[in-house]
N, C-alpha and C positions, 0 to 999 in steps of 0.2 A: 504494500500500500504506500501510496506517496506521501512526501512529509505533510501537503499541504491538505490533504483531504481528513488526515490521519488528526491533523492542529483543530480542523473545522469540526469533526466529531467528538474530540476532546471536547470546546466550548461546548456544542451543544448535551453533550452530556451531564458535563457542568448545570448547565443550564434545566437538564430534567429532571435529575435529582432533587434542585431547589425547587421545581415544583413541585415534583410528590410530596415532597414535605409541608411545604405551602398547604396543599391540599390535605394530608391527612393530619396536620395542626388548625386550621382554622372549619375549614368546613365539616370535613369526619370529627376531630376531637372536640372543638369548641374554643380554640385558645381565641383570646384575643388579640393579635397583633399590634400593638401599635407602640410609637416610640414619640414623647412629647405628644402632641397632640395629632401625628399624622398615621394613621392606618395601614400597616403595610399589605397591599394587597398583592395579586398575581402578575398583574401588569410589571409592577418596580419590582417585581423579584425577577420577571425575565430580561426588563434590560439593566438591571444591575449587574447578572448574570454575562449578558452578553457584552455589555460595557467592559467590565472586567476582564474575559476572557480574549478579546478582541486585543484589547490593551495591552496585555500579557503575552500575548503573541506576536504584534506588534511591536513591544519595547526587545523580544527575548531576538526578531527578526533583525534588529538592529544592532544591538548588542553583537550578533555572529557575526556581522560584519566588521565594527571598528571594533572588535576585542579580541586577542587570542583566547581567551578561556570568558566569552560570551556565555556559552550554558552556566557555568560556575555563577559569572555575575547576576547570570538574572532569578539564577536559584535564590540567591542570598538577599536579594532585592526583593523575589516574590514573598518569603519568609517575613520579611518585615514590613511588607504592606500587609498581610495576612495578619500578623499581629496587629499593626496597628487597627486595621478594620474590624475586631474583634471589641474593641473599645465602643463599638455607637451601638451594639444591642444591647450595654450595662443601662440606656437610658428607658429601656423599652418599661411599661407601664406594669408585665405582673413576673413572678419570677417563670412560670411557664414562657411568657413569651421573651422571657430575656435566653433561656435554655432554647427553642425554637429557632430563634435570631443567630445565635450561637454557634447551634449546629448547622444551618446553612451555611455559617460565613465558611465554619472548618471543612465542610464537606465540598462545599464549592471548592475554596482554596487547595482542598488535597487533590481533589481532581485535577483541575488545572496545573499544580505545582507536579503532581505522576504526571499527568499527557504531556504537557509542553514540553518538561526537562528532556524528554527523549528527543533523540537526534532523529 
């Protein structure tokens, strides 16, 4: 399989994961969603998702070009966007939905940090 097609089923699977959970935390369980006063629905979780993942592939694309060890750097780059990103579900409104928020962000992020890293 080629890198590029290989990159694009990475996000998108990035990408479905965060919705099944989306789906079996708010509509199947009942969680509430929201962080300050905004609700996160399905919509912001697929282009967060796709934002991310795009971006990630995008900076990791660049990276291989001006760096001899481009995958190392954007490992270590992806790591600490992952953490940092892991900080705006603390604000979410119950502790379900801060666990929910949570698990998206790490499950997202392992995703993309396994697909992308590979050459």
């Amino acid at each position: 399989m080629n890198t590029h097609l290989r990159r694009i089923l990475v996000v998108l699977a990035a990408t479905a994961v965060a919705v099944a959970l989306w789906v079996a935390a708010v509509p199947v369980a009942g969680v509430d969603l929201t962080v300050g006063a905004t609700a996160v629905g399905v919509v912001p979780v697929v282009l967060a998702c796709l934002v991310a993942g795009l971006a990630g592939w995008g900076l990791r694309a660049v990276l291989e070009r001006v760096t001899a060890r481009g995958g190392r750097a954007w490992v270590v780059i992806a790591c600490v966007v992952l953490a940092v990103s892991c900080a705006g579900p603390l604000g979410a409104g119950s502790a379900a939905a801060v666990l929910v928020l949570l698990g998206m962000h790490v499950l997202v992020g392992g995703i993309l940090l396994a697909g992308l890293a590979r050459r």
